[in-house]
N, C-alpha and C positions, 0 to 999 in steps of 0.2 A: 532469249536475248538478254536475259538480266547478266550484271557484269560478275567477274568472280574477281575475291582478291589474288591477289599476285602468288600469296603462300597454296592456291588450292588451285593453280593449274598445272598439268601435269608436266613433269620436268620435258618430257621429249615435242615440246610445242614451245621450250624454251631456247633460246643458244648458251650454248658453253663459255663464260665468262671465265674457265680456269684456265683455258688456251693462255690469257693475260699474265692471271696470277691463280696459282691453284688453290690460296686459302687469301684470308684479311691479314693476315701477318707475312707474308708474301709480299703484298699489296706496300706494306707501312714498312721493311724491311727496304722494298725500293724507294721507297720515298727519301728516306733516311741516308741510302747510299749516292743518291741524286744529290743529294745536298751538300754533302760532305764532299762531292767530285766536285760541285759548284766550289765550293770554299777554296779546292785546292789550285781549280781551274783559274779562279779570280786571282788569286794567289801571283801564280806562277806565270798569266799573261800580263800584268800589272806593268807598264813600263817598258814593255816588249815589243809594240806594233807598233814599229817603225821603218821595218824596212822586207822587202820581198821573204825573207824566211820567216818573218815574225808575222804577217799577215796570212802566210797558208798555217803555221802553228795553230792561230785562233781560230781560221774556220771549223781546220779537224776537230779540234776541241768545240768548238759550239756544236758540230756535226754530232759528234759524240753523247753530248749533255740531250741532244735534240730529238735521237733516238729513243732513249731512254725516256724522257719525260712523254715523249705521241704513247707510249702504252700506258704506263699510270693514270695518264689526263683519260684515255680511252675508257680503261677499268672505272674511273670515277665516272665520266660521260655516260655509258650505257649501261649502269647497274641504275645510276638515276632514270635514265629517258625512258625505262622499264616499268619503276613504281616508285611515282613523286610525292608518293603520299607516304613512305617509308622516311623514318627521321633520321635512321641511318645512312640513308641515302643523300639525303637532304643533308646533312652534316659532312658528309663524305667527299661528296662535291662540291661544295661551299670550301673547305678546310683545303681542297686540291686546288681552286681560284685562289687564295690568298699567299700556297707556298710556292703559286707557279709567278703570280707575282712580287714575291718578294725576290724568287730566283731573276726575273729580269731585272728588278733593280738592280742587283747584284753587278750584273752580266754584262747592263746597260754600257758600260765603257767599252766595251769589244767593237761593238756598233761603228759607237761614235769614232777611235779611234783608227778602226779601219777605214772610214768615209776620208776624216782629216790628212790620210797620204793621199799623195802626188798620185790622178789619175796614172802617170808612165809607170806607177807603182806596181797599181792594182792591176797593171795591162800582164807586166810583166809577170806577175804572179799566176796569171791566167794561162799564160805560154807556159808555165813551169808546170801546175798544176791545169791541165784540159777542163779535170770533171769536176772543177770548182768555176770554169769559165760562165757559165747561166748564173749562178749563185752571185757573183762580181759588176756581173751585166744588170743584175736588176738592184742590186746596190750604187750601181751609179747613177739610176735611173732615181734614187730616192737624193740621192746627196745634193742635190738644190731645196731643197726640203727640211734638210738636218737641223735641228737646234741643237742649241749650245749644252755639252754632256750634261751637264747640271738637271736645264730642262729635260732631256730627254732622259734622265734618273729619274724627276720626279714624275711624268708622264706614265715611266716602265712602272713605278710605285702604286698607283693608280687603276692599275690591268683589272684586278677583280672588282671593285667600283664601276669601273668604263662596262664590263659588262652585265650589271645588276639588271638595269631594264629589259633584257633579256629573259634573266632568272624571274625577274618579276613580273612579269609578263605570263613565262610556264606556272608559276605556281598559283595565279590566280584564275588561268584555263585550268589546268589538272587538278588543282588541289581545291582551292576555295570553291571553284565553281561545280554547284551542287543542281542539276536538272530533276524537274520531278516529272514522275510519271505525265502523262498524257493520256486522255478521254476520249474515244469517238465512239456515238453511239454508245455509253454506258459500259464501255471496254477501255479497260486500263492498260497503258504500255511504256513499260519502262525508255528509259533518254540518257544519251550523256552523250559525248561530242564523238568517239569510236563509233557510238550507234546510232547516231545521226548520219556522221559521214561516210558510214561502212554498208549503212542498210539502209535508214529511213529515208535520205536522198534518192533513195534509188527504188522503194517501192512503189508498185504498181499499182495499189488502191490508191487514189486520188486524198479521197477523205482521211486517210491516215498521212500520207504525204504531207497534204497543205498544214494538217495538225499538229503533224512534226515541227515542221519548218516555223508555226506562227510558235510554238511553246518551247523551240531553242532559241528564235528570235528573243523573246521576252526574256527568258535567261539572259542572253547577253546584253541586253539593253539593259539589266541592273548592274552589269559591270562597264558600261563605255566610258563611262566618267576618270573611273580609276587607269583601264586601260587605256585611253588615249594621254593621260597624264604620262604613263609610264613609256610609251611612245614619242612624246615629243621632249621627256627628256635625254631620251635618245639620239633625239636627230640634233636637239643642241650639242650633245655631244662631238658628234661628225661636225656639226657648223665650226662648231668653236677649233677642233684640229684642225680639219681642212684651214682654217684663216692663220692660225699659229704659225702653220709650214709655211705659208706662205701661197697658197693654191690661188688661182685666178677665181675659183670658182668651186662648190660641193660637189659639182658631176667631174670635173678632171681628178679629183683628190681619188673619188669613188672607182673611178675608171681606169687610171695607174697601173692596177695591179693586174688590171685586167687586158690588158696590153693593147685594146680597141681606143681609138677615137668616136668622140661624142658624135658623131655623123652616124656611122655604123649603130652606135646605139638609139639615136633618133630613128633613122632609117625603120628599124625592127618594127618598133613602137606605129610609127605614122603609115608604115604602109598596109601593117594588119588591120590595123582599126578602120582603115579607109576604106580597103578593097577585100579583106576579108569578110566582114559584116554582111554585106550580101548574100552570101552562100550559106551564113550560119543563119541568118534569118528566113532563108530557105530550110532549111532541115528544120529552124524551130517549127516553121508551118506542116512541114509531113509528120511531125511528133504531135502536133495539136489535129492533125486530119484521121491519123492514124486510133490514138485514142478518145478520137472525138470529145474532146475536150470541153466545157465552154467559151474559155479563153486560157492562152497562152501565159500563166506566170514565171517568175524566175525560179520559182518553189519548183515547177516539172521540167526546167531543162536535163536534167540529169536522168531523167528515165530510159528506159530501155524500150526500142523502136517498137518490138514485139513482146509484148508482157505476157504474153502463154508459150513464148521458148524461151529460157534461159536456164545455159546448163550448168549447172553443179559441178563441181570438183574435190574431190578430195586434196589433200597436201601431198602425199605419196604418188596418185596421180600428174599433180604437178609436175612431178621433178621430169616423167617422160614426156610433156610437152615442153618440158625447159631444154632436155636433151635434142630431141627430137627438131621441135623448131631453128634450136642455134647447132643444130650440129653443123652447117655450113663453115660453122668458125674454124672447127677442127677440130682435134683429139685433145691435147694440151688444154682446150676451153670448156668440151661436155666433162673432161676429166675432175676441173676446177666445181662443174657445177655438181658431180656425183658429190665430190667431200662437203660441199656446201650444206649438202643435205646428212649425208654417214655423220658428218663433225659437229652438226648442228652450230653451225654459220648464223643459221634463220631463227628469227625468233616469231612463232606462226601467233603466239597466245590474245588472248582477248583479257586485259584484267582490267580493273579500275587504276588511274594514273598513270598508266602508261602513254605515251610519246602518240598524238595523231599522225594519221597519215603513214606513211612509211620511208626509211631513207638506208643509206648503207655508210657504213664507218670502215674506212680500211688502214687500221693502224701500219705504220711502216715496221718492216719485221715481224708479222705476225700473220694475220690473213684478213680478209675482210669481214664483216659481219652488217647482218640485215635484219632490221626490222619490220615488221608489217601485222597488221589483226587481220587474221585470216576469217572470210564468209563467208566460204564453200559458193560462191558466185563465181562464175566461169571468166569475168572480168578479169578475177584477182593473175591470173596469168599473164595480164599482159602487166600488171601492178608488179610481179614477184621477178618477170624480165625487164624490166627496166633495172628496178634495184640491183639484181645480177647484171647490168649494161655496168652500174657502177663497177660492181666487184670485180667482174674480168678486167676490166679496164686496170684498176689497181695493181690486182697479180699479175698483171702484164709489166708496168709501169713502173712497182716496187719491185720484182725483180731483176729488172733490166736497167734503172735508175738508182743513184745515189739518195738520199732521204731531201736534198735542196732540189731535184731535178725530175720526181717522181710527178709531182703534182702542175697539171696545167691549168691556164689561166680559167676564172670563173665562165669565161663567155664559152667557152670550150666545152666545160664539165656538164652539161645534158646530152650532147652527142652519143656519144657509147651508149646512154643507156635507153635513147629512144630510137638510136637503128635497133637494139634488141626487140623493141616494142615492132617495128614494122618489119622485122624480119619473121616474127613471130606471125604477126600477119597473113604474112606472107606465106608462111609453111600452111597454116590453117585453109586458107584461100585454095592453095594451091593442091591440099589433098582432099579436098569435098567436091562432091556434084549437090549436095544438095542445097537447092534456093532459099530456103530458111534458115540453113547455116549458113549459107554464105554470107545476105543479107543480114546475120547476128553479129557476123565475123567486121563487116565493112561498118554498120553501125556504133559497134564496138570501138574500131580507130578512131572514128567521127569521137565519141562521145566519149574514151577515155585517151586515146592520145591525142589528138588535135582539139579538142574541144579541153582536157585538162590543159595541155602547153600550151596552144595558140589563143586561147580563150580565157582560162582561169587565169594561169600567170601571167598572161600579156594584158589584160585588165588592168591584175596588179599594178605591173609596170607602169600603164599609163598615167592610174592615181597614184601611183607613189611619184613620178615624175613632178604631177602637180602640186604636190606636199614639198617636193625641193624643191621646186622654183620659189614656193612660200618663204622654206626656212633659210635658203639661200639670200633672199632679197630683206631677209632680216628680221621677220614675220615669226608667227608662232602657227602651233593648231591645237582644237579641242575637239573635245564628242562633236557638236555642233558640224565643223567646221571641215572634220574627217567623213561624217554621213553626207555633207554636201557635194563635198568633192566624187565618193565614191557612186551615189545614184547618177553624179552628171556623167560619170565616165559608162556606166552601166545604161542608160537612156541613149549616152551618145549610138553605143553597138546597136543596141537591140530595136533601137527607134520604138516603131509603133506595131511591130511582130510581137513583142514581151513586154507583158505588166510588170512594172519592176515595183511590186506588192512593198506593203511596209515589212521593214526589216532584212530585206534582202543589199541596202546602206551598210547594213554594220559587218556585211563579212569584210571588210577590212579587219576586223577582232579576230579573225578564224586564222590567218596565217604568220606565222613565224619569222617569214621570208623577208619581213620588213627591217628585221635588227640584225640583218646579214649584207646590209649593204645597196648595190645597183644588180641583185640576185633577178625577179620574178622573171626578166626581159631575158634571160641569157636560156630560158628552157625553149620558146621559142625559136632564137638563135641556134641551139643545138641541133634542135628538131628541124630545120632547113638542112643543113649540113646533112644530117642522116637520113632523110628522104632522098635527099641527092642519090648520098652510095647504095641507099638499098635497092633503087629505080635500076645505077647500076650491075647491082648484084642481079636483078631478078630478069635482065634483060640477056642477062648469060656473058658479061663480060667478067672474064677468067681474072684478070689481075686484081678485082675492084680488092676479093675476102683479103687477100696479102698484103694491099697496098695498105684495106683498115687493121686489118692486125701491126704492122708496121707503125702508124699511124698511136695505136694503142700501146705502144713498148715506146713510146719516142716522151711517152708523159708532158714534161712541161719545158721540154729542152730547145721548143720551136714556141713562136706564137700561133695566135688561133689562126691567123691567115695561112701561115707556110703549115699549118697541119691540114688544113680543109684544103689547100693546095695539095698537099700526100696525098689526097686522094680522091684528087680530081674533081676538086669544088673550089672557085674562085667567091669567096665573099665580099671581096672589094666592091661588087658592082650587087644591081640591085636585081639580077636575072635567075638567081638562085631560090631568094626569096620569091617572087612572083612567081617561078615555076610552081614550088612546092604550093601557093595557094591556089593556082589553077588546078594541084592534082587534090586539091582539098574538093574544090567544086567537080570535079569529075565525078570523083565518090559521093560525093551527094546526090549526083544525078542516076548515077548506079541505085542507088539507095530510093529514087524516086522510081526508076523504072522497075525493081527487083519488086518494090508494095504495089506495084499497079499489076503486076503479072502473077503474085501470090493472090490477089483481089479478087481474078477471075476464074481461079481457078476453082 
């Protein structure tokens, strides 16, 4: 379990980064050609948007510069999110924030002077040019917002500043922060945040578990001071634009782009925490009956129901329950996921400084690519289908879409990738008789799709919620102030089912998700959506795979409602949502009656 550095894991557990650019001179060759089209581009639009030909002139052209710049930004993105303890790396993507902000400086007039014509302008521009009409629509949706070019030069000036608490953020999880070994019983065992959240979360010795937990605890508890500084200069960030534009308020500014009203997003948040927590408080008690426990802390929610089955997989393995499971999609989809693997898409590798957690990046014009630390845990399947929910999604969306029309709204973006998770499910479910796989299989959902979406990130949501009503109302936050907030939201769910032990406060410190905006709440939101379709998929209604493939190629060309309307899920109302958490408690109860029937036997 010790970690390896980056230069000693073998290349074929890595992804191919030369898809992008085949060498570093490659890499700086576009940079350089990027810039000079900038010059010419600023050049040549200068004084020209002003009327229906001159306003599709500058989209093509920002279209153009737009393409171009998503794969260099990608090539610096994931050579860092790889190994952050590389100064190369750390140079390289630092040195890419500062030219990509100096390009919007530049640029910044395009903007402004598209907003400044006559709505009949941009209408008409829209008629002329179709596949710029999305692109138009959500530019006028910002033009009561617009400052004055100037401001909004000095703003675009700003970009890699505006994002430092981010970067500062990663470098003092990945980099500074140094775990030591851990003790039980006179046995030494290695730590860092990969093997806390990849393994030590999840094993099945208790005494090694809580050990875990209390010696990553106290790591982060000597960085909350800094990190929570680096957070809430953050969120002043967001305060201070949001009131610039002019916003009513930090949740509509946040919510915009997200094409939902703050209802929908309340909605998520108040109906899970209220009428979800029952059912989860229910499965905490079969995990504490199951392993006989003493008492229920936040340290053993993440174990697995059964700790004398759980199966192994190899990577190779993988790829045929990735086929296998989603071959419902089609040919065009297991096809995507064979090159994922042949082309090394994936990045499986376990090293020091690399990126928690796992995610997918789908540059426009290239193909998507996937991270994750692979643990030979039978889990990681339904972890490596999700990420692939992103990737198909993409190669669907980038093929079929322009580069302004590919990408749908935030509230959207968990969809695709946790119907993969439950379709996956589903396939598993659906080809065993045996009761302690099946019971592995259902616990599984429980404990990594609904208990990660509906549980970990709707947590989130709820204390990040309470953190913007702070910072909205004019207020600040600290270490103090942030472990407050998150033990009450954590005490709220779990009541008197879970000891919410010291230090289980500070995973607020553990996720990312916080300098991404009104992010944690939209996995849940997905994950309704895609319980819906897969219930219809698995019920034998023929149109549901077409209507989501469809749905999948349509990328960001619809809002989140008229796409969960494609395929037959109304989110307007709150019956989607309540269905999917009754099917939550269903599976628990499965889950209750499958350990009383293995019991007796």
């Amino acid at each position: 379990m010790s970690m390896l550095n980056r230069s000693d894991v073998p290349v074929e557990e890595t992804w191919n980064l030369e898809d992008l650019f085949a060498t570093e001179q490659a890499y700086t060759t576009a940079i350089e050609e990027i810039r000079q089209l900038a010059e010419e581009t600023a050049e040549g639009l200068a004084g020209t948007i002003t009327d229906v030909q001159g306003a599709i002139n500058a989209i093509e052209a920002t279209e153009k510069i737009q393409e171009k710049m998503v794969v260099v930004g990608t090539y610096a993105s994931l050579s860092h999110s790889v190994d952050q303890t590389s100064t190369d790396n750390q140079m390289r993507a630092a040195s890419f924030g500062s030219f990509a902000a100096k390009l919007a400086t530049k640029l910044s007039f395009v903007k402004s002077d598209l907003l400044a014509l006559d709505e009949a302008v941009l209408k008409e521009a829209q008629s002329v040019k179709p596949e710029y009409a999305n692109y138009i629509d959500k530019l006028l949706v910002q033009k009561p917002h617009q400052l004055h070019p100037e401001a909004e030069k000095a703003l675009a000036a700003f970009g890699a500043t505006f994002n430092a608490p981010y970067e500062l953020y990663n470098t003092t999880k990945l980099v500074d922060m140094k775990f030591p070994n851990f003790e039980v019983d006179g046995e030494s065992f290695p730590l860092s945040y990969n093997l806390f959240e990849g393994d030590w979360e999840l094993e099945t010795d208790t005494n090694k578990r809580r050990a875990a937990f209390e010696a990553f605890s106290k790591k982060l508890r000597d960085y909350q001071h800094t990190t929570a500084k680096t957070y809430n200069t953050h969120l002043t960030i967001e305060k201070t634009e949001a009131d610039l534009r002019g916003y009513d308020n930090i949740f509509d500014s946040l919510l915009e782009s997200q094409q939902v009203d703050r209802s929908m997003y309340n909605r998520q948040i108040d109906l899970i925490m209220n009428e979800l927590a029952p059912h989860m408080r229910r499965y905490a008690k079969l995990l504490q009956k199951t392993h006989q426990l003493d008492k229920m802390t936040f340290a053993d929610l993440k174990i697995s129901l059964d700790p004398s089955y759980e199966p192994t997989i190899t990577v190779e393995e993988s790829r045929q329950y990735m086929k296998d499971g989603l071959s419902i999609m089609g040919e065009h989809y297991t096809n995507m996921i064979d090159r994922s693997f042949d082309e090394r898409w994936i990045d499986f590798a376990q090293n020091a400084g690399k990126f928690t957690g796992a995610f997918c990046s789908s540059p426009y014009g290239v193909h998507p690519y996937v991270l994750i630390s692979w643990t030979s845990r039978m889990n990681e399947v339904f972890v490596l289908a999700h990420e692939l929910g992103h990737a198909g999604h993409f190669y669907l969306a980038n093929d079929a879409q322009n580069i302004f029309n590919a990408r749908p709204s935030l509230y959207f973006i968990e969809a695709p990738s946790t119907m993969n998770e439950m379709l996956m499910a589903n396939h598993l479910l659906k080809n065993s008789t045996d009761a302690r796989f099946k019971r592995w299989v259902i616990s599984t959902i429980i404990s990594r799709t609904y208990y990660h979406n509906f549980v970990t990130h709707l947590l989130e949501a709820a204390y990040q919620r309470k953190v913007y009503e702070i910072i909205d109302a004019g207020g600040s936050v600290n270490a103090p102030k942030l472990n407050e907030l998150k033990r009450e939201v954590l005490e709220q769910f779990w009541g008197d089912t879970v000891e919410v032990t010291e230090g289980a406060e500070l995973t607020w410190m553990r996720q990312p998700h916080y300098y991404m905006g009104l992010y944690p709440y939209t996995y849940s939101a997905g994950l309704t959506i895609s319980t819906q379709v897969s219930q219809r998929i698995l019920n034998g209604d023929e149109a549901a795979v077409e209507q989501w493939i469809d749905v999948l190629k349509s990328g960001g060309t619809k809002t989140p409602v008229e796409l969960a309307q494609m395929a037959g899920v109304d989110i307007t109302t709150e019956q989607p949502l309540r269905d999917t958490i009754a099917f939550i408690g269903d599976l628990i109860t499965q889950l209750e009656q499958l350990t009383a029937e293995l019991q007796t036997v």
